[in-house]
C-alpha positions in Angstrom: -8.2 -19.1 19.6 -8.0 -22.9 19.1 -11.7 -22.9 20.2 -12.9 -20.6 17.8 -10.9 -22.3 14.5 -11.4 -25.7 15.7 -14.8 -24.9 17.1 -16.5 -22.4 14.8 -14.0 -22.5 11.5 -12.7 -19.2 11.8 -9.8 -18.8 9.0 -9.0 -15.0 9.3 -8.4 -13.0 12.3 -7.6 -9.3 12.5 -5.1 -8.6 15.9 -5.4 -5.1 16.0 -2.9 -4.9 19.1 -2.1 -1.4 19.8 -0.7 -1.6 22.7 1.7 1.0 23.6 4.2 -0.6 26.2 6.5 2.5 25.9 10.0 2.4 26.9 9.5 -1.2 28.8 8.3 -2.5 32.0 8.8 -1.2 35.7 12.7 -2.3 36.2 13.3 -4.5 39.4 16.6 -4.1 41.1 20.0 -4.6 38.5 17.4 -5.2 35.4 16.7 -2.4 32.7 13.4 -1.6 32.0 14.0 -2.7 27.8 14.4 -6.0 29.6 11.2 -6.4 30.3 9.9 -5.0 26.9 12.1 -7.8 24.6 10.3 -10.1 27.3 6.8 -8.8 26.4 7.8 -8.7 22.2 8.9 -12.7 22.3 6.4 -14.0 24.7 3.8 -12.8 22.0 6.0 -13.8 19.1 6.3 -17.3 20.9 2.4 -17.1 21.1 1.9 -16.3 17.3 4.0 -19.1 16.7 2.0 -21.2 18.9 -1.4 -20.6 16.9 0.2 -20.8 13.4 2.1 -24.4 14.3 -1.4 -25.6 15.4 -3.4 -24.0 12.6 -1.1 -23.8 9.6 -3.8 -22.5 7.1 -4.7 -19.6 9.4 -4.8 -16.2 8.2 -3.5 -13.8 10.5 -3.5 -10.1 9.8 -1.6 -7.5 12.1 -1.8 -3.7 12.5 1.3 -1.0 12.1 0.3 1.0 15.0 1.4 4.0 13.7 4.9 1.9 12.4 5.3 0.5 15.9 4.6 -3.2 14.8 5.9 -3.2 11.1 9.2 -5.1 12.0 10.4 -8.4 10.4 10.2 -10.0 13.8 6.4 -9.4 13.8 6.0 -9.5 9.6 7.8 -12.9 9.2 4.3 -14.5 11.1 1.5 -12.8 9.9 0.3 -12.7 6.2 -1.0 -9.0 6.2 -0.2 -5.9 8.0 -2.6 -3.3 7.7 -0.6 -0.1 6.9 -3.1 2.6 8.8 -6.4 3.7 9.4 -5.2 7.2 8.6 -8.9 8.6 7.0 -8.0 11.9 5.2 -7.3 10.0 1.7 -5.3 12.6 0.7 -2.5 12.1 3.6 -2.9 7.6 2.7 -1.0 8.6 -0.4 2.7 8.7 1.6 1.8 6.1 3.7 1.0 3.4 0.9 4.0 4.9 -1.3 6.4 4.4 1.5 4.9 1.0 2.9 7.2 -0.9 0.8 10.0 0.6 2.7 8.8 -2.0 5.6 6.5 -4.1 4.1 6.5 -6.1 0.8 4.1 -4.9 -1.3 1.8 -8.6 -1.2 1.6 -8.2 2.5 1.5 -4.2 2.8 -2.6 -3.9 3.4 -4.4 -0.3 2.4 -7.3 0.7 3.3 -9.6 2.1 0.5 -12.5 3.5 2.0 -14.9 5.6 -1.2 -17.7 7.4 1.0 -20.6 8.8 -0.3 -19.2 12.6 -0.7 -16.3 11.9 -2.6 -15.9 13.3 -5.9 -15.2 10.8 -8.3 -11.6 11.7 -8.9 -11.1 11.8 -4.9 -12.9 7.5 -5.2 -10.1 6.8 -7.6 -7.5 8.3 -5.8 -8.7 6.4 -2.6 -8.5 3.1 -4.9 -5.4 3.5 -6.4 -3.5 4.4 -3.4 -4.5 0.5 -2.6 -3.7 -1.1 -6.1 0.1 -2.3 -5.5 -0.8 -3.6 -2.1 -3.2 -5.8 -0.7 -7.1 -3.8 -0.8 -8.7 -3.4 2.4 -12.0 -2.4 0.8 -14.5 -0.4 3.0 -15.9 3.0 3.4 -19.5 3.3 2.6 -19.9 0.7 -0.7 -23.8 0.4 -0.3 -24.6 4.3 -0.5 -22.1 5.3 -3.2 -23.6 6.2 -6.8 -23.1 4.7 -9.7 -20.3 6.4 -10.9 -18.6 5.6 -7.6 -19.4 2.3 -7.4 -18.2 1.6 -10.9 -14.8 3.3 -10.0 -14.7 0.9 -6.8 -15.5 -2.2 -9.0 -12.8 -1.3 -11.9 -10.1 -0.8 -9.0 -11.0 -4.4 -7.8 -11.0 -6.0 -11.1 -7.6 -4.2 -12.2 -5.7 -5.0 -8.8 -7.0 -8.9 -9.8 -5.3 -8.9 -13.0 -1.9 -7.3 -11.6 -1.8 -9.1 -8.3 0.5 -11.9 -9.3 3.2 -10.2 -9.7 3.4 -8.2 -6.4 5.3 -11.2 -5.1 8.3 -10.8 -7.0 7.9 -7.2 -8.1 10.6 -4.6 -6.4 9.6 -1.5 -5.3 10.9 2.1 -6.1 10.5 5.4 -5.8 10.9 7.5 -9.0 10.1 10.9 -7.0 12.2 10.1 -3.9 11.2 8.8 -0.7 7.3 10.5 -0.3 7.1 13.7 2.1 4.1 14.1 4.0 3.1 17.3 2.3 4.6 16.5 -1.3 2.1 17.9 -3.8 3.6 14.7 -6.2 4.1 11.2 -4.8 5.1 8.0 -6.8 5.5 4.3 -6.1 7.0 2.2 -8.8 7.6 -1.8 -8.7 9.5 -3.6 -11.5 9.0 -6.5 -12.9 11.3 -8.2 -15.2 9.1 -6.9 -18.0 6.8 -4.8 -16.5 6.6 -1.5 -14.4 3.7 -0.4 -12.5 3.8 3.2 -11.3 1.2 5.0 -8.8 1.3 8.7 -9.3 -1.0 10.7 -7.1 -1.4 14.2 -7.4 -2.3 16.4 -4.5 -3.2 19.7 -3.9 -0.2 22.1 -3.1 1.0 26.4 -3.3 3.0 25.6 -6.0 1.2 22.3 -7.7 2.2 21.9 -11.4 0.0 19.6 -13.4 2.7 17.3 -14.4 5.9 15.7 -13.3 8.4 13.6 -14.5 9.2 10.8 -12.7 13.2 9.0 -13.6 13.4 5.2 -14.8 17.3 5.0 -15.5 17.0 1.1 -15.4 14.8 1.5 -18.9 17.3 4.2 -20.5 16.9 3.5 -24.5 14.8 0.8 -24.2 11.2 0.9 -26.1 8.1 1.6 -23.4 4.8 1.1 -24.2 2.9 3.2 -21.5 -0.6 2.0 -20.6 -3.4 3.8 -18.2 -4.5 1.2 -16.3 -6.5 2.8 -13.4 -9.0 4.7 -13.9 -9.9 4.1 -17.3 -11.8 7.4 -17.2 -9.0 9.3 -16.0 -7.6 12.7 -17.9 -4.6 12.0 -17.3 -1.5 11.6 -20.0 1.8 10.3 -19.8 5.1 9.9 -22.6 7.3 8.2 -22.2 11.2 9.7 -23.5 13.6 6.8 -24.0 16.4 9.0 -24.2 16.2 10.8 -20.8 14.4 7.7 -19.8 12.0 9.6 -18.1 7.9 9.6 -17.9 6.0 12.9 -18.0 2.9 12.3 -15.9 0.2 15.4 -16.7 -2.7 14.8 -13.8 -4.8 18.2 -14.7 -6.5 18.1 -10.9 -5.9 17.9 -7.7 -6.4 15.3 -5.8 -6.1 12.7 -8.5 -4.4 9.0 -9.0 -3.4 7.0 -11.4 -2.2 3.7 -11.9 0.6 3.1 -15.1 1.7 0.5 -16.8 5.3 0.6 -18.4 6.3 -2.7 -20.8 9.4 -2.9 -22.3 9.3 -3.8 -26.6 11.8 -5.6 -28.0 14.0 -4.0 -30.9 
């Protein structure tokens, strides 16, 4: 490691450390096998520690391994954690609502993958599942049409604009906690001023084209409601200041989009 930053300049590295150790090592006589596994989990926090003390402006990204590795132990050393590599885009939606539960949201990466089949609502709703994270941009970005690669660019652009205040922003979740098979999932984080709200719309038996998400912290208060991702989207969304609720209308399924909620004065 010191070899290739001090060496080569590498600034970023990605430890995708899956490693499964299970329960914990083979016990020896009197010592439980957990023993050995806290053994193997601070030997390798001591050795993160290590790296970042010599190379303080090193960027190093970790990997949930299916949740295994998003612990504070872990997340208080690395800047990123990728969330998954889960590739149906429809079955990201949970995981990127309910990162936050682990994760704060300017560390919680997603990965937003638009390939060349994708309808254009299915390349926003890959993009916006990513927006109030950090955007792990792949998939297929050199083959995708226009239309798709326009969708990918706006994403990009609008997470730019919003990014500052994912530091401080605290995340909710209007709809509940996401289930894995909810046909509506939503992620909220408030600002002092400022909501954003991912809703994501998937198919489902019993799929209505709208819900209404809660906000009782903005009860009476004046809401402008902007769309900001995608700007082509169909979707609508009112705001009602005395239930203090938002009705979300997405007419299709699967489909995204990213809200902004900004409190008026008088």
């Amino acid at each position: 490691m010191d070899r290739l930053v001090d060496g080569l300049g590498v600034g970023y590295f990605k430890l995708d450390y899956n490693v499964d150790a299970g329960s914990g090592t083979s016990s020896h006589p009197g010592e439980a096998p957990a023993d050995g596994l806290l053994g193997h989990n601070r030997a390798f926090l001591d050795w993160l520690d290590g790296v970042l003390d010599r190379h303080p402006g090193l960027v190093l990204e970790s990997c949930a391994s299916g949740g295994k590795r998003a612990d504070y132990a872990l997340l208080s050393r690395v800047q990123l954690h990728s969330t998954s590599d889960q590739q149906n885009l429809e079955l990201y939606a949970p995981i990127a609502a309910a990162a936050p539960t682990a994760v704060t949201p300017e560390q919680g990466a997603v990965w937003a993958y638009p390939l060349p089949d994708d309808s254009l609502d299915e390349v926003a709703f890959t993009m916006a599942s990513a927006l109030l994270g950090r955007i792990h941009l792949s998939g297929l970005l050199p083959e995708l049409a226009p239309e798709a690669l326009a969708l990918t660019h706006e994403a990009v652009a609008v997470h730019k604009t919003i990014r500052g205040d994912l530091a401080t922003a605290v995340p909710a979740w209007p709809l509940g906690l996401p289930g894995w098979y909810d046909p509506w999932v939503a992620l909220a984080l408030h600002t002092p001023d400022t909501t954003y709200v991912t809703v994501w719309r998937r198919p489902g038996d019993d799929s209505d084209e709208s819900a209404v998400p809660p906000f009782p912290t903005l009860r009476g208060a004046r809401v402008g409601v902007d769309v900001l991702y995608p700007s082509t989207t169909k979707a609508q969304a009112t705001w009602d200041p005395e239930a203090a609720t938002l009705d979300v209308s997405l007419p299709s399924a699967p489909s995204a989009v990213l809200l902004r909620l900004s409190t008026r004065p008088g």
